[in-house]
C-alpha positions as CSV (number, residue, x, y, z in Angstrom):
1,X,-112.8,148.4,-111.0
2,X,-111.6,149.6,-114.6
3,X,-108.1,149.9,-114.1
4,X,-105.8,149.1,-116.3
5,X,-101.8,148.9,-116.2
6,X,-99.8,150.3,-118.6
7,X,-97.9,147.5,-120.6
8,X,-94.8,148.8,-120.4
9,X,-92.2,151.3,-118.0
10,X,-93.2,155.0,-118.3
11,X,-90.1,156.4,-120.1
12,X,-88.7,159.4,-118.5
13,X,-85.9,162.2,-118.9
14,X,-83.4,162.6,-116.9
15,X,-79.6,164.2,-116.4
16,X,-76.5,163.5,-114.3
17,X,-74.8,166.2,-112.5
18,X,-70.9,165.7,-112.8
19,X,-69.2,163.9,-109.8
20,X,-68.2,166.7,-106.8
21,X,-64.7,167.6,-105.7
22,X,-64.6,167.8,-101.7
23,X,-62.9,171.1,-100.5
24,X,-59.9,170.4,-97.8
25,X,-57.3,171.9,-95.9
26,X,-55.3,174.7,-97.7
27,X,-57.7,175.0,-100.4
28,X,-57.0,171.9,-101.8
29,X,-59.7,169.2,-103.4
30,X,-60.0,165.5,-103.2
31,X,-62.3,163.4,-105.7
32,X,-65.2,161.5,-105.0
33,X,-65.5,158.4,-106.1
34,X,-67.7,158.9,-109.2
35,X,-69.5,155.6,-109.1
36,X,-70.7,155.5,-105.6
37,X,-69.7,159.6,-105.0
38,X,-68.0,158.6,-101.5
39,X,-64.5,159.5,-100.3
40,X,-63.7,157.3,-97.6
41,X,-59.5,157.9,-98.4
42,X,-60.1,161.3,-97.4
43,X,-58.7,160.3,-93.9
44,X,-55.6,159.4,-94.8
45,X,-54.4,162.4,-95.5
46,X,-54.4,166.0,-93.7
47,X,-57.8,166.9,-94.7
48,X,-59.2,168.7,-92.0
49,X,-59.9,172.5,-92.8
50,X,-59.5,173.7,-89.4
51,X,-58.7,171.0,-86.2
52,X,-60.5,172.4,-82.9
53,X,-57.5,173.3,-80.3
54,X,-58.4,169.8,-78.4
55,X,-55.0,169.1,-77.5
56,X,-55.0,167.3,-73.7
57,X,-58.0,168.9,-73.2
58,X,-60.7,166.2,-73.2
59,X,-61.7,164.0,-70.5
60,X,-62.0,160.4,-70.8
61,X,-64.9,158.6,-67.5
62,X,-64.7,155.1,-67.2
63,X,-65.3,152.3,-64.9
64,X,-62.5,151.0,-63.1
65,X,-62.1,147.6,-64.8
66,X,-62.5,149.6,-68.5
67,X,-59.3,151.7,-67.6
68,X,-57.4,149.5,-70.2
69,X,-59.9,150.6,-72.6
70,X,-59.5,154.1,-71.4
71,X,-55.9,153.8,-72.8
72,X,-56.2,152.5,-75.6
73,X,-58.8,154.7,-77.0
74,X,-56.8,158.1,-75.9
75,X,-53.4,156.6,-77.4
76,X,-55.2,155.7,-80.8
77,X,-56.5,159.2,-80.5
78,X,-52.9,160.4,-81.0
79,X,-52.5,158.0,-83.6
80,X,-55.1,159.0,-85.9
81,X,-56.1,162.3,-85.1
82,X,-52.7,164.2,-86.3
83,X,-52.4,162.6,-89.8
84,X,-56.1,164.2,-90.6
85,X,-54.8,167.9,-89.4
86,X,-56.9,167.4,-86.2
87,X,-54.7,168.5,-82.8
88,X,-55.5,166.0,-80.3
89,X,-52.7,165.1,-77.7
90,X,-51.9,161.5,-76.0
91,X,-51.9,162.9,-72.6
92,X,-56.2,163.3,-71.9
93,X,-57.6,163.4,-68.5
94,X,-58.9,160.1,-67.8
95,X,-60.8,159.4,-64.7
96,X,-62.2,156.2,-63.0
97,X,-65.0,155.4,-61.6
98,X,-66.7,153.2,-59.2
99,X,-69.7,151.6,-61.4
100,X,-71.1,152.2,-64.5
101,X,-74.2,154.1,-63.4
102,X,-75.7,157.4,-64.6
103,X,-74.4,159.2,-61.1
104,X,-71.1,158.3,-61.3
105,X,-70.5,159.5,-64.9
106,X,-72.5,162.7,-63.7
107,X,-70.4,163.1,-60.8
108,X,-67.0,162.7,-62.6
109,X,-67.9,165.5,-65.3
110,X,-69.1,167.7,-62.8
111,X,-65.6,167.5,-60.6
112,X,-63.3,167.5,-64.1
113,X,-65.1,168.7,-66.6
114,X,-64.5,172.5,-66.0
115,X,-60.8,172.0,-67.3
116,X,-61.6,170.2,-70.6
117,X,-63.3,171.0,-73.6
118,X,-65.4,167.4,-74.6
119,X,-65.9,164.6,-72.1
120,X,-65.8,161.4,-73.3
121,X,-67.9,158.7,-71.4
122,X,-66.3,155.0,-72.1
123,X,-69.6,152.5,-70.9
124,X,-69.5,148.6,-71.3
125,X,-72.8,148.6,-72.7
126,X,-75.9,150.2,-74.3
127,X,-78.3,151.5,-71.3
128,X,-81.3,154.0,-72.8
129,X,-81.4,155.9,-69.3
130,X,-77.6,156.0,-68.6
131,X,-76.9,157.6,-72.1
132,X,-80.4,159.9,-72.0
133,X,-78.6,160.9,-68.1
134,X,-75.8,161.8,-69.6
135,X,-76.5,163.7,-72.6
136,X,-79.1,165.9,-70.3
137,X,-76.2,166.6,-68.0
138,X,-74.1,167.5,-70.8
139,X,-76.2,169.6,-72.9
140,X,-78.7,172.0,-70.4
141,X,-77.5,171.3,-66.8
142,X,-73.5,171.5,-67.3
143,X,-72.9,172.6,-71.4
144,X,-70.5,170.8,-73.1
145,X,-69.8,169.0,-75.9
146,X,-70.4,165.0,-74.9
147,X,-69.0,161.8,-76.5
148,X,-70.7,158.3,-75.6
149,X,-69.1,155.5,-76.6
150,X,-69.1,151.6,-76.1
151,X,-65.9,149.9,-75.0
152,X,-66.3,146.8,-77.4
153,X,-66.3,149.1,-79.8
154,X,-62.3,149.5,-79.3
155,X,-61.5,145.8,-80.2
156,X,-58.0,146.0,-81.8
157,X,-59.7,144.9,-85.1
158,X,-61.8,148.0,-85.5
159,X,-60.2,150.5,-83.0
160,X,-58.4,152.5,-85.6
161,X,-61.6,152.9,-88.2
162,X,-64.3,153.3,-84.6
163,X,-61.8,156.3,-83.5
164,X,-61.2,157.6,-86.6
165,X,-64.5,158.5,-86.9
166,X,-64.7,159.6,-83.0
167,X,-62.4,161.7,-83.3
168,X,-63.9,163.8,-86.7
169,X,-67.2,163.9,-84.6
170,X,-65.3,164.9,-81.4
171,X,-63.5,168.2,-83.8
172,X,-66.9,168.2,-85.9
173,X,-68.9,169.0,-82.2
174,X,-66.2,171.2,-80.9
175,X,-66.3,173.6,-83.8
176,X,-63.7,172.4,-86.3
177,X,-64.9,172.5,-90.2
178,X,-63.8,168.8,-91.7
179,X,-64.5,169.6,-95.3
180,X,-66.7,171.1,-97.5
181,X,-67.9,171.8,-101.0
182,X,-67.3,174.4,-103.5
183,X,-70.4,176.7,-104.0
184,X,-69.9,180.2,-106.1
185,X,-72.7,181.5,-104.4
186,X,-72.0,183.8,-101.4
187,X,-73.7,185.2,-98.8
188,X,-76.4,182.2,-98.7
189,X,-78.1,181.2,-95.4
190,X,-79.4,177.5,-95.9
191,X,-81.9,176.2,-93.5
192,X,-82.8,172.4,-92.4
193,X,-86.3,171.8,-90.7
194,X,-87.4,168.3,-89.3
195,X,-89.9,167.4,-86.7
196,X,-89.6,164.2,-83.9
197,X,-92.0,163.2,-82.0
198,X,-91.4,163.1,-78.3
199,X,-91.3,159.7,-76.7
200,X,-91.5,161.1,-73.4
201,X,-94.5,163.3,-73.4
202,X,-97.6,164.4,-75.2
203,X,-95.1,167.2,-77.5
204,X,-93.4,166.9,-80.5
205,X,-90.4,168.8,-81.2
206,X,-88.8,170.5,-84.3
207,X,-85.3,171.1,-84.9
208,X,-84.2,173.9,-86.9
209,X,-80.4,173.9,-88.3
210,X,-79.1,176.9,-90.5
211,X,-75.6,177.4,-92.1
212,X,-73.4,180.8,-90.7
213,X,-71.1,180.5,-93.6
214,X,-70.6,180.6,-97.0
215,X,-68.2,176.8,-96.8
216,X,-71.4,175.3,-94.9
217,X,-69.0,174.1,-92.1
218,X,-70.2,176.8,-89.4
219,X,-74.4,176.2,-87.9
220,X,-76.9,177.7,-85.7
221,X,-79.7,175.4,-83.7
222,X,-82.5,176.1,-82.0
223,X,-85.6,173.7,-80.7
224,X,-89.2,174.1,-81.0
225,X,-92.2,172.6,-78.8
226,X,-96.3,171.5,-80.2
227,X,-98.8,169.1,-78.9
228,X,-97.8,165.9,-79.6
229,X,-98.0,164.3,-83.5
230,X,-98.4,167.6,-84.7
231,X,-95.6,168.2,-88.0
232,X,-95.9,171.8,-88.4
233,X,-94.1,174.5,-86.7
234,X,-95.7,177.2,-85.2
235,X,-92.6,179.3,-83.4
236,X,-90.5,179.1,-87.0
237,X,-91.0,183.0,-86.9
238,X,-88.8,182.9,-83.7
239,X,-86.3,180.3,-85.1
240,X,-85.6,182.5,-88.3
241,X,-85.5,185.6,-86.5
242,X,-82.4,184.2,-84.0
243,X,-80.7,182.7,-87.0
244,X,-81.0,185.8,-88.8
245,X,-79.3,187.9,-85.8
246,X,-76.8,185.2,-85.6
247,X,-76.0,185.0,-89.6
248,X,-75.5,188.8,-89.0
249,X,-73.3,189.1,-85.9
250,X,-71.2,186.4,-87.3
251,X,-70.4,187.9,-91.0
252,X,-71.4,191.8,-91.1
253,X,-74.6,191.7,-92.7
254,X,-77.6,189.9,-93.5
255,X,-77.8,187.0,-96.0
256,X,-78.6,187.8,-99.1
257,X,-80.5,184.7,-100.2
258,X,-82.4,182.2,-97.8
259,X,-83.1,178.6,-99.3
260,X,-84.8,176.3,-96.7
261,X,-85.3,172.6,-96.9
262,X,-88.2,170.9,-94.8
263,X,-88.2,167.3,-94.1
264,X,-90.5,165.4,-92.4
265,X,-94.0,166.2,-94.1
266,X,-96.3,164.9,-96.2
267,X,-97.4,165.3,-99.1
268,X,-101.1,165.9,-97.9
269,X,-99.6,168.7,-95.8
270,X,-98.2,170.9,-98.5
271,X,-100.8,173.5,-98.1
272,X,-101.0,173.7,-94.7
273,X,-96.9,174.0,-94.5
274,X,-97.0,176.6,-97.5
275,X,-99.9,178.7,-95.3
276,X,-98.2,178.3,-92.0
277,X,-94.7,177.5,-92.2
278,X,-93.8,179.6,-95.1
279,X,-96.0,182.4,-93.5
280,X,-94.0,182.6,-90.4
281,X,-90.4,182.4,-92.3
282,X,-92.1,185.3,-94.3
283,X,-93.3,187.3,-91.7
284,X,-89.8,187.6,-90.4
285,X,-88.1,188.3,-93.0
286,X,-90.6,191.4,-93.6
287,X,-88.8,192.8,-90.1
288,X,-85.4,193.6,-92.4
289,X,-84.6,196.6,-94.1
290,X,-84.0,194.6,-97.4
291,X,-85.6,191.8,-98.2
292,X,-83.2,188.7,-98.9
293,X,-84.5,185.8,-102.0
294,X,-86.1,183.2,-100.5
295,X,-86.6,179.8,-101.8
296,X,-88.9,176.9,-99.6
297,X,-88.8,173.3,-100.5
298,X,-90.1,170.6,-98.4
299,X,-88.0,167.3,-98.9
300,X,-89.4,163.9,-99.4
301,X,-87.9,161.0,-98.7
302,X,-90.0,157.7,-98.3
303,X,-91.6,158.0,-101.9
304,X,-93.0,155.2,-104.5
305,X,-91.4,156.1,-107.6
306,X,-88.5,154.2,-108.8
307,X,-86.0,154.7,-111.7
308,X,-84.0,152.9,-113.9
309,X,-81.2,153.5,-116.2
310,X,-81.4,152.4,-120.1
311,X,-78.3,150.2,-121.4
312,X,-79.3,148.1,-124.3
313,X,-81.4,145.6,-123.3
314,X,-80.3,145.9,-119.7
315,X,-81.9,148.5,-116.6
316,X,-79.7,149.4,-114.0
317,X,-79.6,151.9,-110.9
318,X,-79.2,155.6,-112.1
319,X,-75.8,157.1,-111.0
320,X,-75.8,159.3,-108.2
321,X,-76.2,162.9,-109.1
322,X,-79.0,161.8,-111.5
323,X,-81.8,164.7,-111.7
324,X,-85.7,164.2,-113.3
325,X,-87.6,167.4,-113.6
326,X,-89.9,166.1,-116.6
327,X,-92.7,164.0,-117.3
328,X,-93.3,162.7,-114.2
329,X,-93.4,165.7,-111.9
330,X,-96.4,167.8,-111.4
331,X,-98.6,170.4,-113.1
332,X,-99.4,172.5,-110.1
333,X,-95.8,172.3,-108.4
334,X,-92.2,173.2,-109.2
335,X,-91.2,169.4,-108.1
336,X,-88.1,167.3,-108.5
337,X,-86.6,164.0,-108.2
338,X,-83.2,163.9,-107.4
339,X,-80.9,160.3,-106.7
340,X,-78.1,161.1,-104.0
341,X,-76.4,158.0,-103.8
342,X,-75.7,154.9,-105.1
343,X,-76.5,151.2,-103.2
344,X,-74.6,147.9,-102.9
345,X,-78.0,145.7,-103.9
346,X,-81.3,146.7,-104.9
347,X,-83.1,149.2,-106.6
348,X,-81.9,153.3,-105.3
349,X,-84.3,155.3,-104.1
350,X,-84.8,158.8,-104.9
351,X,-85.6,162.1,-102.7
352,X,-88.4,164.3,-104.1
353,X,-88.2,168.2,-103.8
354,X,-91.3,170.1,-103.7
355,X,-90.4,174.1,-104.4
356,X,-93.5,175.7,-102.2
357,X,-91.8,179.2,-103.0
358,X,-89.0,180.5,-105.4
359,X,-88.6,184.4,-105.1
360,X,-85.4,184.5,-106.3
361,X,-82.9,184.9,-109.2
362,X,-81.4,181.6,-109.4
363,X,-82.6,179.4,-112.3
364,X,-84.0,175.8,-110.9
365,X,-80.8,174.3,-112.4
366,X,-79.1,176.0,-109.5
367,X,-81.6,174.6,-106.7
368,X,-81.1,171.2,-108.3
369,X,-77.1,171.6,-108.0
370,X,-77.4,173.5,-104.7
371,X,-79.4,170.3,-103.5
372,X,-76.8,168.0,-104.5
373,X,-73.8,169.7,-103.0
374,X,-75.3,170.2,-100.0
375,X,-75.8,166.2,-99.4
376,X,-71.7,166.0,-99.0
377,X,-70.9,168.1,-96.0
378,X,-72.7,165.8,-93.7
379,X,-69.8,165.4,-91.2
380,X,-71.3,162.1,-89.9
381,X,-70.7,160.4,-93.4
382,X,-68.0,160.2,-96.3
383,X,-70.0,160.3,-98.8
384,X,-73.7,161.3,-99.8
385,X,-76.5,161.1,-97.8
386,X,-80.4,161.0,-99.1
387,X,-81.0,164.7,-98.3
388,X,-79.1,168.1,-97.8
389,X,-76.8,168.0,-95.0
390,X,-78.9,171.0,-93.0
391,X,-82.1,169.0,-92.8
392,X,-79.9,165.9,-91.7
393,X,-78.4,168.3,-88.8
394,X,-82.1,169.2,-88.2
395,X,-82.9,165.3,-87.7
396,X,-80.1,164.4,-85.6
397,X,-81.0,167.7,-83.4
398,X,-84.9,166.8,-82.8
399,X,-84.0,163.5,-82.5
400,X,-82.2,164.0,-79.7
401,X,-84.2,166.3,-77.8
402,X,-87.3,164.3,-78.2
403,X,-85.4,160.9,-77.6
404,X,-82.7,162.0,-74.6
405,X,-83.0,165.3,-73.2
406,X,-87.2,166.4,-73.6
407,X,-86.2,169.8,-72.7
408,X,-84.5,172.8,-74.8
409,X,-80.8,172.3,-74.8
410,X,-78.4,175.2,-73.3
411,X,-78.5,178.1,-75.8
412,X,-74.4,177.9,-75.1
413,X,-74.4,175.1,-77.4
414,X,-76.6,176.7,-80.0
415,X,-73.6,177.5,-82.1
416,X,-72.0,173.6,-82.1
417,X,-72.4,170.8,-83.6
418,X,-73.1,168.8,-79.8
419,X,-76.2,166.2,-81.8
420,X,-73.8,164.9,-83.9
């Protein structure tokens, strides 16, 4: 066929941005670890910037026989929640029921659920239709914040790490801001986009996440709907407009830059995203009095290209944080690989940024920073994740519409983090 391979690695230039401090309560900063850039000691101590007011006011539903269960999870509760900065009390609601179907669960948070601010649902195994039951109840028929969790999950071996992390999400969806990361821009709206296809019907759905303030701990959601294995977005004019009214109800004023990551397209589909997508974004930020900067990049994550780190005679994984923008990007894009994390075995794999549009002051030195930070305040996770927490939100959000609830969720969520 006439091809011939190159006899040796394609050299390349890259940089490492410096390791990330995470911001915490009062101001202060804990260090990431700057080989892996994770902080998994952050929990023990009082990190949490604010604590949602849970208090007694959460409602644990279990079966009967799991009522020892029940215990145990709301006294370890008490036990870890505190030390974080996260007010949760040892005296929850806990109610018993008869079986472990959907009904019964559904039953119990209608009766209790009007006196507590997140019901927890305890079930002795994993059932797809109990769980999708559930979280449709609990996020269009009754709104509230929902927690589903499997009793084996509170052996005494892992209880205290499994609750640990319950707990964060259970703050995380009622509102409270864990941590977050220090950004001198202000008055920034950033914007995940991500697209699931429904497994229910012939529709896919998109999720749209944007940030409300300048720490990044504060989002607005909103769902989309188009024929089925479609990625594009048609109603993103809509989505932007309802953020936008949001961002300004929240903080006085308009933002005055807009950077929006899309996941979940191809590279084939750059055009059509740039014509469509971008177009409909554009169209309504030509409604404002001023216009605000505006930066799109779509965000790729399954991607070929691999790199490797020169020392000596040895190539090793680069270090997290570790940015190429040269001689292997494009000619006809403003594109860039950037390497989030680090791995335990294997070779790391980068994300690829494709800038479709950059009206705006910053230098790309700043996108390429901004993209960094922003894959830290992903409350699911102590440490980085493969792409900017906002599109992350996005996935988690489309995943489960078009997995659980195939239906919009109850705008009286719109300003929580329920998909967690």
């Amino acid at each position: 066929m006439g091809l011939e391979m190159a006899p040796q690695i394609m050299n390349a230039t890259g940089r490492r941005q410096p390791p990330e401090a995470i911001l915490i309560k009062g101001g202060g900063t804990f260090p990431c670890d700057a080989r892996k850039e994770a902080f998994d000691n952050i929990t023990r101590k009082q990190f949490v910037i604010t604590s949602a007011p849970i208090q007694d006011n959460y409602t644990v539903i279990c079966t009967s026989r799991e009522r020892a269960s029940a215990n145990t999870f709301v006294e370890t509760c008490a036990k870890v929640g505190p030390p974080c900065g996260i007010q949760i009390g040892k005296n929850a609601n806990i109610v018993a029921i008869n079986s472990d179907r959907a009904e019964d669960y559904i039953n119990a948070i209608r009766q209790t659920a009007g006196n507590s601010t997140i019901v927890v649902c305890l079930v002795p195994n994993i059932k797809k239709d109990r769980y999708d039951a559930i979280k449709k109840h609990c996020c269009i028929d009754q709104p509230i914040p929902s927690q589903v969790l499997v009793t084996k999950n509170l052996q005494p071996k892992k209880a205290m790490s499994v609750v640990t992390k319950v707990v964060m999400q259970m703050n995380a969806k009622l509102g409270g801001e864990l941590w977050s990361i220090h950004i001198p821009m202000k008055k920034v709206m950033y914007v995940g986009i991500d697209t699931y296809h429904d497994s229910g019907s012939q529709r896919s759905v998109g999720g749209f996440v944007a940030s409300m303030n300048d720490l990044c701990t504060r989002y607005f959601s909103k769902t989309t709907w188009q024929p089925s294995k479609q990625e594009l977005i048609s109603q993103l004019d809509v989505c932007m407009t309802d953020a936008l009214k949001e961002y300004k109800e929240k903080n006085g004023e308009y933002p005055a830059r807009i950077i929006v990551f899309r996941d979940g397209v191809g590279d084939g589909q750059l055009l059509a995203v740039k014509e469509q997508e971008l177009a409909n974004i554009k169209a309504a930020l030509s409604r404002l009095d001023v216009m605000p900067e505006l930066v799109f990049t779509v965000v790729t994550k399954r991607i070929q290209q691999r790199f490797f780190l020169k020392q000596g005679s040895r190539l090793t994984n680069p270090a997290p944080g570790t940015i190429v923008d040269s001689g292997v990007t494009r000619d006809e894009f403003f594109d860039f690989f950037l390497v989030p994390q680090s791995v335990g075995q294997g070779t790391v794999t980068p994300t690829h940024y494709n800038v479709l549009e950059f009206q705006t002051t910053l230098t790309p030195d700043h996108l390429q920073k901004i993209a960094y930070k922003l894959c830290h305040v992903y409350y699911n996770w102590t440490g980085t994740i493969r792409v900017p927490a906002v599109c992350q939100y996005a996935h988690k959000l489309a995943f489960l519409v078009g997995q659980s609830l195939h239906r919009d969720p109850s705008p009286a969520l719109a300003n929580l983090l329920y998909y967690l």
